[in-house]
LODO-796510 format. One record per atom (N, C-alpha, C): residue number from 1; residue in three letters; atom name; y, x, z. Coordinates in steps of 0.2 Angstrom, whole numbers. Each point is the difference from the previous one (the first is absolute). Layout:
REM residues N
@k=NUM, r=ALA, a=CA, v=Y, u=X, w=Z
...
This chain:
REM residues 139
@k=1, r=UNK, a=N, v=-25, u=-40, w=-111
@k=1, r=UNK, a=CA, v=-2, u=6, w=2
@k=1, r=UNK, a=C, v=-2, u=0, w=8
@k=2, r=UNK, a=N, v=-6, u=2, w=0
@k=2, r=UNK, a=CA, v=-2, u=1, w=9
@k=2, r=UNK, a=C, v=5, u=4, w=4
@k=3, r=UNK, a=N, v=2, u=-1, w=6
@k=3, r=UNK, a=CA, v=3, u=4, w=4
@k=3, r=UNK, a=C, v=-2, u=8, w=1
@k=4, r=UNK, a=N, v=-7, u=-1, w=-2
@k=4, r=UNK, a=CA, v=-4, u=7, w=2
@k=4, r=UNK, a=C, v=-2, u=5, w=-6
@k=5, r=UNK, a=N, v=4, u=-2, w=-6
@k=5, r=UNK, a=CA, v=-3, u=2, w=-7
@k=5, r=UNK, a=C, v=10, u=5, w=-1
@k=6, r=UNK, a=N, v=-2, u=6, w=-1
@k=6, r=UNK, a=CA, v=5, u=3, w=-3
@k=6, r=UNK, a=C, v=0, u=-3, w=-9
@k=7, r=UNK, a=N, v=10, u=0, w=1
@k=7, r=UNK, a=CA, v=2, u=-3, w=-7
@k=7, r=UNK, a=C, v=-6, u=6, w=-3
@k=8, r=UNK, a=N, v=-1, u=-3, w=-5
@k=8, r=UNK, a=CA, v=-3, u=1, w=-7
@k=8, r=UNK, a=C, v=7, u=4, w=-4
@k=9, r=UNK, a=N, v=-1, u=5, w=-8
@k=9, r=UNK, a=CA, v=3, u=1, w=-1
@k=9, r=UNK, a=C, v=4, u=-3, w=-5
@k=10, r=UNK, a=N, v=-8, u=-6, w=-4
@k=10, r=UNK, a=CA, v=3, u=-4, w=-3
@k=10, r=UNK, a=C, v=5, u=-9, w=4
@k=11, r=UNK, a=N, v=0, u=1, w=6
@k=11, r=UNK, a=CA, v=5, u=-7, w=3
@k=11, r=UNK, a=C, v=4, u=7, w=2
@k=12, r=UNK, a=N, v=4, u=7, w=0
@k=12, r=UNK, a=CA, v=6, u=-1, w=1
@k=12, r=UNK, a=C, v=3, u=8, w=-4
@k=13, r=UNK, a=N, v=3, u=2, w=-3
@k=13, r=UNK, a=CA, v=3, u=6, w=-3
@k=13, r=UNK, a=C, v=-3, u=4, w=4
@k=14, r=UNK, a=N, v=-2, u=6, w=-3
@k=14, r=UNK, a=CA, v=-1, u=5, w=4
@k=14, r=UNK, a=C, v=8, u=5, w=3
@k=15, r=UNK, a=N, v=0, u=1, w=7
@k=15, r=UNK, a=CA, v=6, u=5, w=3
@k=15, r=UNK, a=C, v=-2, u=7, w=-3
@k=16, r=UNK, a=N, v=6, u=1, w=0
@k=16, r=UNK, a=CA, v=3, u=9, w=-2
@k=16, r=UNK, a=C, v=-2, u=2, w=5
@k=17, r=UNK, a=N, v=0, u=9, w=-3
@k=17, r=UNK, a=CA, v=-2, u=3, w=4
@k=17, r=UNK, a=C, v=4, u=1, w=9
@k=18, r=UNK, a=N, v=7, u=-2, w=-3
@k=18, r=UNK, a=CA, v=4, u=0, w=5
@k=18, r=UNK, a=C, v=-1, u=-4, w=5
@k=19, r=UNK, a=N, v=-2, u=-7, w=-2
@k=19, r=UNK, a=CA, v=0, u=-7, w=3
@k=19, r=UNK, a=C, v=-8, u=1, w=5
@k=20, r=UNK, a=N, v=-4, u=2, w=-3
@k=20, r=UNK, a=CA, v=-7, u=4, w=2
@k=20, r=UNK, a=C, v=3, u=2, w=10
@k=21, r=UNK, a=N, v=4, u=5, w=-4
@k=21, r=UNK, a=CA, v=1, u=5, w=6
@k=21, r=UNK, a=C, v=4, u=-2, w=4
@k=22, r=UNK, a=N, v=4, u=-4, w=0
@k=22, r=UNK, a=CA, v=3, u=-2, w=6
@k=22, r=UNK, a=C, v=0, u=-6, w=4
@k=23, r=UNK, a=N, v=-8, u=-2, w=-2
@k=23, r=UNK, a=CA, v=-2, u=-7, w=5
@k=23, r=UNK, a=C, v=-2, u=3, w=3
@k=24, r=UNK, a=N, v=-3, u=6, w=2
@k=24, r=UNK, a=CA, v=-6, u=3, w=7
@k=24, r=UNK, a=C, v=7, u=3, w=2
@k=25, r=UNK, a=N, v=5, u=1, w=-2
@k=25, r=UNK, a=CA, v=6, u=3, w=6
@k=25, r=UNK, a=C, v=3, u=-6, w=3
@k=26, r=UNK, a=N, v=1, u=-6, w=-2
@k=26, r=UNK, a=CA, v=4, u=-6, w=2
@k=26, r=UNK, a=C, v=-4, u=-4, w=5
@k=27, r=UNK, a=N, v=-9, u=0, w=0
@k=27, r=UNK, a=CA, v=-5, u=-1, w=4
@k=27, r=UNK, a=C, v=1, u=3, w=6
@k=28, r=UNK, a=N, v=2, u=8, w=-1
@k=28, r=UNK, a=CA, v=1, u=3, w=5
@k=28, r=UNK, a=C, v=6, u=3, w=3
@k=29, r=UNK, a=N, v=4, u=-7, w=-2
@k=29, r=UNK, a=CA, v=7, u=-1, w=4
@k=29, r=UNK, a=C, v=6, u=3, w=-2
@k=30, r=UNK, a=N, v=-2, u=3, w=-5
@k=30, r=UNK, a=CA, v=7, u=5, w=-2
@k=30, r=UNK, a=C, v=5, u=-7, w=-4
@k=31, r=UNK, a=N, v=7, u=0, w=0
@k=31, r=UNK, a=CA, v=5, u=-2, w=-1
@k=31, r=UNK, a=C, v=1, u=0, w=-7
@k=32, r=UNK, a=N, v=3, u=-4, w=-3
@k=32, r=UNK, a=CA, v=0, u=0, w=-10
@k=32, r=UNK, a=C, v=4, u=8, w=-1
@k=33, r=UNK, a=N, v=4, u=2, w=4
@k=33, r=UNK, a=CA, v=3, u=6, w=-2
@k=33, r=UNK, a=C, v=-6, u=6, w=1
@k=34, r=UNK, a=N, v=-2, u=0, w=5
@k=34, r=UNK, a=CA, v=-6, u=5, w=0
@k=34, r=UNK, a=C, v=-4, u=1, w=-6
@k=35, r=UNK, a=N, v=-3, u=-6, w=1
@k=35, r=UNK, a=CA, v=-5, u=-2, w=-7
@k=35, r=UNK, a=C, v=3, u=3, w=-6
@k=36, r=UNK, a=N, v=7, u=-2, w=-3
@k=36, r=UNK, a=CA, v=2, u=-1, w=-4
@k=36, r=UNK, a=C, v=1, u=11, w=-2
@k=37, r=UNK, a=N, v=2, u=4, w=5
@k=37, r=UNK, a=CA, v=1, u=5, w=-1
@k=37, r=UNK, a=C, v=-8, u=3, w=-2
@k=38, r=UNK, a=N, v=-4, u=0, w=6
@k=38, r=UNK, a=CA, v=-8, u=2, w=-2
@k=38, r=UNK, a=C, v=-2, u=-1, w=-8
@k=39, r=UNK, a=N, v=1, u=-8, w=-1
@k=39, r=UNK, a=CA, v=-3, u=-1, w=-7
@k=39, r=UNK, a=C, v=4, u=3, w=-6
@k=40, r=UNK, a=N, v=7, u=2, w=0
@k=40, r=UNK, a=CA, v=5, u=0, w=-5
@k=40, r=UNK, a=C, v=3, u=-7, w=-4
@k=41, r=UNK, a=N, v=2, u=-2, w=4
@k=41, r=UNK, a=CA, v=2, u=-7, w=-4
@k=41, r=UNK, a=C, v=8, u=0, w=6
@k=42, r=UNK, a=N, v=3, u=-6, w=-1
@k=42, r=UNK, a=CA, v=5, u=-1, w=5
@k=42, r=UNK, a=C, v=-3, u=-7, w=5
@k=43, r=UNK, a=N, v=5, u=0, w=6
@k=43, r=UNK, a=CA, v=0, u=-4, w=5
@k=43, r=UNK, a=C, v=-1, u=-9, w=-3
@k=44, r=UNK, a=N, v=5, u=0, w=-6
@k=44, r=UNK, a=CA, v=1, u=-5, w=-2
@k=44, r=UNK, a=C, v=-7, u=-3, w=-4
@k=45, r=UNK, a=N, v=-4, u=5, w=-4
@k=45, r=UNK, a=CA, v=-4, u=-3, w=-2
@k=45, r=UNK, a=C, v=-7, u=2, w=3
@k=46, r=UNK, a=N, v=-1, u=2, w=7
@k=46, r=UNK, a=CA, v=-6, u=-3, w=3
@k=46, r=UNK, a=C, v=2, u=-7, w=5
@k=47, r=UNK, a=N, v=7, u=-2, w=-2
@k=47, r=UNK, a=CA, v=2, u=-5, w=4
@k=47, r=UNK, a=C, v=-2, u=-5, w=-5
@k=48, r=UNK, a=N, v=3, u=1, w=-6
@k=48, r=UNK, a=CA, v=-1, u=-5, w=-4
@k=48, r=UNK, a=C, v=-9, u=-3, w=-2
@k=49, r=UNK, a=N, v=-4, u=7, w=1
@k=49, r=UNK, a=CA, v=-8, u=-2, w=-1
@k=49, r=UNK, a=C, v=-2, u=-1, w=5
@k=50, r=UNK, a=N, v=4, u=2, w=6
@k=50, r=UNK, a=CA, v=-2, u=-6, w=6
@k=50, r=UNK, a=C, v=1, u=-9, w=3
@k=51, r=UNK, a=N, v=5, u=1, w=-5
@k=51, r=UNK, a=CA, v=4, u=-8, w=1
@k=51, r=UNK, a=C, v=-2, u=-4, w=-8
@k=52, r=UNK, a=N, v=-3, u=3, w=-4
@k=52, r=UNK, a=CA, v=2, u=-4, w=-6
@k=52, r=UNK, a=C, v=-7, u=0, w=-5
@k=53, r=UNK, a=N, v=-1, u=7, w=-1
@k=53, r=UNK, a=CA, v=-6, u=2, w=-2
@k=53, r=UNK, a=C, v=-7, u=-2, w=3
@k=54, r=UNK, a=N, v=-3, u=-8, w=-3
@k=54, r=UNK, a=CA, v=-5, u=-3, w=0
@k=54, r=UNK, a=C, v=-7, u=5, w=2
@k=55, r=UNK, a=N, v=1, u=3, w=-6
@k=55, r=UNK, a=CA, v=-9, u=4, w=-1
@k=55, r=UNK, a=C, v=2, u=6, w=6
@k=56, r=UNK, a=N, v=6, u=2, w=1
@k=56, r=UNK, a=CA, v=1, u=5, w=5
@k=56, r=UNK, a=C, v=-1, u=-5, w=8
@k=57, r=UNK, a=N, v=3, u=-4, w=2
@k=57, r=UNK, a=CA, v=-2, u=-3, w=6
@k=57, r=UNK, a=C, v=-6, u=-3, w=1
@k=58, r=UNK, a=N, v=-4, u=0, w=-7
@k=58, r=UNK, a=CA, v=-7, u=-3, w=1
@k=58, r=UNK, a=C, v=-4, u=7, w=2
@k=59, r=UNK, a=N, v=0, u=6, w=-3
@k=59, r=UNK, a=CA, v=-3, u=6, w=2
@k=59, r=UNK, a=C, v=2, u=-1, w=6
@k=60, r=UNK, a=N, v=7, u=1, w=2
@k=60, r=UNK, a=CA, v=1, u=3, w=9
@k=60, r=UNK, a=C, v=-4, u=-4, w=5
@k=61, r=UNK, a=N, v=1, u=-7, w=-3
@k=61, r=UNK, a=CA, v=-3, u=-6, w=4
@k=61, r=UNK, a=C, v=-5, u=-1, w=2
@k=62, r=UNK, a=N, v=-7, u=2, w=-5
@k=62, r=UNK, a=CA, v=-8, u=3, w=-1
@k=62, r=UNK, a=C, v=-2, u=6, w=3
@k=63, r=UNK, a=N, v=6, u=5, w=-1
@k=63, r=UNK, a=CA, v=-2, u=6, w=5
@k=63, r=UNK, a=C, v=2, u=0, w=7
@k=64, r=UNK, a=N, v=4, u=-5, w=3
@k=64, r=UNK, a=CA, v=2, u=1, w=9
@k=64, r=UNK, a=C, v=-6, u=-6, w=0
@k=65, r=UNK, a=N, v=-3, u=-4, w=-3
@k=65, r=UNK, a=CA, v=-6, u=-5, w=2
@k=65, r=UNK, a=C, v=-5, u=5, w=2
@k=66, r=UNK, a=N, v=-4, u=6, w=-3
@k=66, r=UNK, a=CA, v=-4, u=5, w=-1
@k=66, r=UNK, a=C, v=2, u=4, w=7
@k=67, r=UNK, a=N, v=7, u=2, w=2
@k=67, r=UNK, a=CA, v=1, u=3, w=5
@k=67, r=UNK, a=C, v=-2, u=-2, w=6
@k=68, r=UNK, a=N, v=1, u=-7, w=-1
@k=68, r=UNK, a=CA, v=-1, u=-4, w=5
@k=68, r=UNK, a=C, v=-7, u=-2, w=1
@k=69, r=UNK, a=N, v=-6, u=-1, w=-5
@k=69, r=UNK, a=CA, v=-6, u=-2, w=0
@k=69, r=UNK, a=C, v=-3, u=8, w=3
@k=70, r=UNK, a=N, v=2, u=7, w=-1
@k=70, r=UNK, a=CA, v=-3, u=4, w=3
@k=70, r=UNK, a=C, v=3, u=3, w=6
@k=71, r=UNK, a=N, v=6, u=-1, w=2
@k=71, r=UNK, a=CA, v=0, u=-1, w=6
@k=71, r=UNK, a=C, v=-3, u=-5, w=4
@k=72, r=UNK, a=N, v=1, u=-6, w=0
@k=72, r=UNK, a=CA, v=-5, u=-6, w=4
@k=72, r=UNK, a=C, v=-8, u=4, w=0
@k=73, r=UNK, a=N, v=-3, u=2, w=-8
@k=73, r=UNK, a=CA, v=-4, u=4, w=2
@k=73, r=UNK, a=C, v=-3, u=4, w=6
@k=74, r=UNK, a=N, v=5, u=5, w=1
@k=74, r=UNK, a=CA, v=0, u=4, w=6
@k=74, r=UNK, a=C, v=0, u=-1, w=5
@k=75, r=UNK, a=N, v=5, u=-5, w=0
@k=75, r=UNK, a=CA, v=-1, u=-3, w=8
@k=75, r=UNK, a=C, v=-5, u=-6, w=3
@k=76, r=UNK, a=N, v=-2, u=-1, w=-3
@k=76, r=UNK, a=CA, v=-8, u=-4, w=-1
@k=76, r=UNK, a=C, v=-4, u=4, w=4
@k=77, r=UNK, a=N, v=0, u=7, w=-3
@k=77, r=UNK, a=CA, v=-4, u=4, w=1
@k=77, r=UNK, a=C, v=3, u=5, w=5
@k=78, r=UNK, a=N, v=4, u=0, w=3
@k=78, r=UNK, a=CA, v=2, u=1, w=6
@k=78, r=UNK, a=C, v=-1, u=-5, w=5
@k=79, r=UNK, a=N, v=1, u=-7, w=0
@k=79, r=UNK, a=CA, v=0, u=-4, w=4
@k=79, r=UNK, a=C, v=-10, u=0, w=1
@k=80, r=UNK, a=N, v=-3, u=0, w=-3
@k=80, r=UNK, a=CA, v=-9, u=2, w=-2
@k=80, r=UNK, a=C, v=1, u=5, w=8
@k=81, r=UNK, a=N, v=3, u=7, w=-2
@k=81, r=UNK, a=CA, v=0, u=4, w=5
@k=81, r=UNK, a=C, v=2, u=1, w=7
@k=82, r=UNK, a=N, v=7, u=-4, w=1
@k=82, r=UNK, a=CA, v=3, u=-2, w=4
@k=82, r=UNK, a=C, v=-6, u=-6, w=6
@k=83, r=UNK, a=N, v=-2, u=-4, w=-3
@k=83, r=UNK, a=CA, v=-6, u=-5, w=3
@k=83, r=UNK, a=C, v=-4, u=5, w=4
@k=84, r=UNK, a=N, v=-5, u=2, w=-6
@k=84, r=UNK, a=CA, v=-2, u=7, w=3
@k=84, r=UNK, a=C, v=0, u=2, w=5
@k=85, r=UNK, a=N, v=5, u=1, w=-1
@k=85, r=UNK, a=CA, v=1, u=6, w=8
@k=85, r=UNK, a=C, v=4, u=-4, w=5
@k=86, r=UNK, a=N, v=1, u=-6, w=0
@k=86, r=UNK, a=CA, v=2, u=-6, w=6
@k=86, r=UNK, a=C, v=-7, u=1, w=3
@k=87, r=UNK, a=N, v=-6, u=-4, w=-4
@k=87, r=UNK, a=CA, v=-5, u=-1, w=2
@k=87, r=UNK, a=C, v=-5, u=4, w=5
@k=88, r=UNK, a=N, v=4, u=7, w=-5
@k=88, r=UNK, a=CA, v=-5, u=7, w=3
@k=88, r=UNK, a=C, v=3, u=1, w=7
@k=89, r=UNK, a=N, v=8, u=-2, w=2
@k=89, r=UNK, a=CA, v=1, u=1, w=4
@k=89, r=UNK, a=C, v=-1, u=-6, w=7
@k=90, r=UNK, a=N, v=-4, u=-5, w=-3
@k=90, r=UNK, a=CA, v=1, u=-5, w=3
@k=90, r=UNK, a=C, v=-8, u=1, w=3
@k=91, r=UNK, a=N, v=-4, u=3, w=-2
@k=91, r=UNK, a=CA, v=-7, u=1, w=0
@k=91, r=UNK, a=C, v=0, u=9, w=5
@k=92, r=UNK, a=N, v=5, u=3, w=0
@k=92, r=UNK, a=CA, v=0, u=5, w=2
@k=92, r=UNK, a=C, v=-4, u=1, w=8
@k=93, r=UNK, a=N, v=-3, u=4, w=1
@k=93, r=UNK, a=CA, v=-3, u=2, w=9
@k=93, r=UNK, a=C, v=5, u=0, w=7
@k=94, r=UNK, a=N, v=7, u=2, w=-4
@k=94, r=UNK, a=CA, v=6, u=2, w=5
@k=94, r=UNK, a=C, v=2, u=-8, w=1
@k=95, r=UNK, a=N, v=-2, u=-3, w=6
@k=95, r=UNK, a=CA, v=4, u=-6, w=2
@k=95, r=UNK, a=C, v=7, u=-1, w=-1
@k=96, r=UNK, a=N, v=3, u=5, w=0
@k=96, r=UNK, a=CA, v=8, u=1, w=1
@k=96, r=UNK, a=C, v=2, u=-1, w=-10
@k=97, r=UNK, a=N, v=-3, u=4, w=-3
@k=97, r=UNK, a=CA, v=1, u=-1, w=-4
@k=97, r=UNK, a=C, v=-1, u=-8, w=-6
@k=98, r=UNK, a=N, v=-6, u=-2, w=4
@k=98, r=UNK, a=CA, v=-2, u=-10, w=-3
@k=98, r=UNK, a=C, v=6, u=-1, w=2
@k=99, r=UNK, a=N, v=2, u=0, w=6
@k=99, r=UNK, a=CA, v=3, u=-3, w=4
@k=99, r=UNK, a=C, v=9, u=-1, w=-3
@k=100, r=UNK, a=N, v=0, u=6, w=-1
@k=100, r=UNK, a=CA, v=7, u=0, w=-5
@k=100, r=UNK, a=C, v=1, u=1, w=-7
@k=101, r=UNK, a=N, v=-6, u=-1, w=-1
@k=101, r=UNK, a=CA, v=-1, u=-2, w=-9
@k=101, r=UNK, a=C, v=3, u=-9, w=2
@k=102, r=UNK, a=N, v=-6, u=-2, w=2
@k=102, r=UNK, a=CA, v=1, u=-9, w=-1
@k=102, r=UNK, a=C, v=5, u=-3, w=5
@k=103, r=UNK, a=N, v=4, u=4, w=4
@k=103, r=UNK, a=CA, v=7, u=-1, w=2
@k=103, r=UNK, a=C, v=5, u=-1, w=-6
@k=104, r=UNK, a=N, v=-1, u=5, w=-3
@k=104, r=UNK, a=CA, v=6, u=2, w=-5
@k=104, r=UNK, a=C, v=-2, u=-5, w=-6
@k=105, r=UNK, a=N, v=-5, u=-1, w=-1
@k=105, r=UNK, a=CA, v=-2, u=-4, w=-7
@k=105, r=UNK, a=C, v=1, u=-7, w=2
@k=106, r=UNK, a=N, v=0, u=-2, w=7
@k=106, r=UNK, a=CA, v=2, u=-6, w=2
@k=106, r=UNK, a=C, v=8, u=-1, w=-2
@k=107, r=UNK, a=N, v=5, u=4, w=5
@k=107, r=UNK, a=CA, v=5, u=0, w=1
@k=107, r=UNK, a=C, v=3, u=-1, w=-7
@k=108, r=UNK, a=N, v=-3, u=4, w=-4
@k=108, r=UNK, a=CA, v=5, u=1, w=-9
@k=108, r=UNK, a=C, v=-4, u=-6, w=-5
@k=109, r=UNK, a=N, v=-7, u=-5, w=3
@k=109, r=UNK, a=CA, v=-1, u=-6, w=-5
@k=109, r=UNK, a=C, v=3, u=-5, w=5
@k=110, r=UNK, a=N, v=5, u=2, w=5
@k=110, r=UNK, a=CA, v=4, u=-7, w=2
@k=110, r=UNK, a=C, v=-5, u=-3, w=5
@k=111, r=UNK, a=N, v=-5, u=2, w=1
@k=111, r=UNK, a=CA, v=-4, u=-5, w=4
@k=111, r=UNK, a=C, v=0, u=2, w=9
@k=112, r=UNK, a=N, v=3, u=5, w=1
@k=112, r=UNK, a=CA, v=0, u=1, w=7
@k=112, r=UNK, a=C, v=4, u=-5, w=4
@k=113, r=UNK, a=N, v=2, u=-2, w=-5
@k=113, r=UNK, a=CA, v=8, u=-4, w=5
@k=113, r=UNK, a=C, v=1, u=-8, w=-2
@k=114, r=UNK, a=N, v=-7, u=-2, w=-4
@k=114, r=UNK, a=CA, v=-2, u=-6, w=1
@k=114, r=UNK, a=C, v=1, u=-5, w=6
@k=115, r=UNK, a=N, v=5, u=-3, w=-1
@k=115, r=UNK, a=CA, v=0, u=-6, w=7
@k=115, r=UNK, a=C, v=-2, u=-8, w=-3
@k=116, r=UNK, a=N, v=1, u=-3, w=4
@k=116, r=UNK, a=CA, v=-3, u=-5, w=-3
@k=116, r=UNK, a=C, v=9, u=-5, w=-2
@k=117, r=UNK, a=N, v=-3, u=-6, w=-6
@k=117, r=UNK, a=CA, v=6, u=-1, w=-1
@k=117, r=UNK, a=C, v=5, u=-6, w=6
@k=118, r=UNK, a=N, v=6, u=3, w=-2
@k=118, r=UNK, a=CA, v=5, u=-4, w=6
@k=118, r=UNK, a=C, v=-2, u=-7, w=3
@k=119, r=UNK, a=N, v=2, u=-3, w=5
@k=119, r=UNK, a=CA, v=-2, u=-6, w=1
@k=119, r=UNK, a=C, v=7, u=-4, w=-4
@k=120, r=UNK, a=N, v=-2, u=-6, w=-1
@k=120, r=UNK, a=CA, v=5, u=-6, w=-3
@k=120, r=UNK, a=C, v=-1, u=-4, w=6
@k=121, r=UNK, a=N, v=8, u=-4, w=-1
@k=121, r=UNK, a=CA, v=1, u=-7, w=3
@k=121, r=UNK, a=C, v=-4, u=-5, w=-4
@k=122, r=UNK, a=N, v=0, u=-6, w=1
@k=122, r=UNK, a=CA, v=-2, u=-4, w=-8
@k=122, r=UNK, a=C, v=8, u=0, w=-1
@k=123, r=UNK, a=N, v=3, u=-1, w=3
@k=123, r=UNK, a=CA, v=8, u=-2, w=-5
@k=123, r=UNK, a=C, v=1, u=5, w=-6
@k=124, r=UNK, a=N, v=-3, u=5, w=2
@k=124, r=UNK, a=CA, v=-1, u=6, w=-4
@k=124, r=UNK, a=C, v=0, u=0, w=-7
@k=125, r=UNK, a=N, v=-8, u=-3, w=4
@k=125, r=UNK, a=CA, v=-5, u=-2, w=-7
@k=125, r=UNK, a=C, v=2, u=-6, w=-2
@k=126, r=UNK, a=N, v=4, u=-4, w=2
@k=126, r=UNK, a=CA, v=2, u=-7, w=-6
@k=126, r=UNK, a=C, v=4, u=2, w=-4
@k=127, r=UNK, a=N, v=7, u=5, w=5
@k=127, r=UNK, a=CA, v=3, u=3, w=-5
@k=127, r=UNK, a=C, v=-1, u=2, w=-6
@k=128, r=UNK, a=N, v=-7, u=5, w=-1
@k=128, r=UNK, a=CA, v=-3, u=2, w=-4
@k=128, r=UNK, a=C, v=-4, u=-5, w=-6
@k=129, r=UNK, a=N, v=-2, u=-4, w=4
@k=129, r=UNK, a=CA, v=-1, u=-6, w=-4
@k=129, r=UNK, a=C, v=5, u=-2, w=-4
@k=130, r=UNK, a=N, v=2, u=-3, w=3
@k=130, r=UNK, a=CA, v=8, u=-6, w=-2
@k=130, r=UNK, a=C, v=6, u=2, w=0
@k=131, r=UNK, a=N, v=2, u=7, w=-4
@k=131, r=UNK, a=CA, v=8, u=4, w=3
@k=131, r=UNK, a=C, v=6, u=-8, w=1
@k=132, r=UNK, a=N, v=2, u=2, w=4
@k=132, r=UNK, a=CA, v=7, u=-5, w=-1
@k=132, r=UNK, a=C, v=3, u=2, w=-4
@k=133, r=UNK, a=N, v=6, u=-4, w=-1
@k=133, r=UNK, a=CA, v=5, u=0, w=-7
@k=133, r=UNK, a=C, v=4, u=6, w=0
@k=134, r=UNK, a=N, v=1, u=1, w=8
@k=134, r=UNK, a=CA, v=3, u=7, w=1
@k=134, r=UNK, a=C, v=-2, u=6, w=-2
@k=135, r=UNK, a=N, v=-7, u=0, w=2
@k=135, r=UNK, a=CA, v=-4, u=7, w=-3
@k=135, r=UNK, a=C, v=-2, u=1, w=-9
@k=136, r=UNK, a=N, v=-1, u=-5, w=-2
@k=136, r=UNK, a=CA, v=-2, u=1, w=-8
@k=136, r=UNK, a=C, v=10, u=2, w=-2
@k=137, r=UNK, a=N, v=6, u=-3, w=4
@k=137, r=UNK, a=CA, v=5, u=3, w=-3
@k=137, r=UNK, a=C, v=2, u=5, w=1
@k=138, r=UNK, a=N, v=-2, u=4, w=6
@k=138, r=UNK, a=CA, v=-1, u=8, w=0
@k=138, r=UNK, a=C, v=5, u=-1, w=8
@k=139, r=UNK, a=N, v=0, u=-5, w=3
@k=139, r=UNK, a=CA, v=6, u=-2, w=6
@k=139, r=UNK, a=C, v=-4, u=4, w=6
């Protein structure tokens, strides 16, 4: 089965009405006892069809995947936005405003504080080469 195909009904028993209801509360971080109260069932057995129950971990599993695929979604599409308005801001008439747009964008992609890399001795770099006996044993 693809990763992207919700189970079928025929690869897994279909969930209770119970089992239904209480994967969008356990997605949405409620505790087995919580769940267990909202749905009418006990703590013990949304723990059991959390821990044991196949066809129930395969539902939960498929639906926090989908949470995930439309959240990424959105932030796709806020990062889409986000650029947007760097550029718009980078493009703006107010000097001061380019000016601290492409400071800021420097400083947070790490590039402001680019130096060049350290100098080595060559012993350095034999070291690096050819560790002595000492250094491969952690001395």
């Amino acid at each position: 089965m693809s990763k992207n195909v919700k189970p079928s009904q025929e690869e897994r028993p279909p969930l209770s009405g119970e089992q239904e209801a209480a994967i969008p509360l356990l997605l949405a971080g409620k505790t087995d006892a919580e769940t267990a109260a909202a749905v009418g069932v006990s703590r013990q057995t949304v723990n059991a069809w959390a821990n044991h129950d196949t066809a129930f971990i395969a539902a939960v599993n498929y639906e926090r995947r989908e949470v995930w695929r439309a959240q990424r979604a959105r932030l796709q599409e806020a990062m889409t936005k986000a650029t947007e308005t760097v550029i718009a801001a980078l493009n703006s008439d107010n000097e001061s405003i380019r000016l601290k747009t492409a400071l800021y964008l420097l400083e947070h992609c790490g590039l402001a504080e680019l130096t060049p890399e350290k100098e080595e001795t060559a012993g350095a770099v034999e070291e690096k080469l050819n560790p002595s006996i000492y250094s491969r044993l952690g001395w």
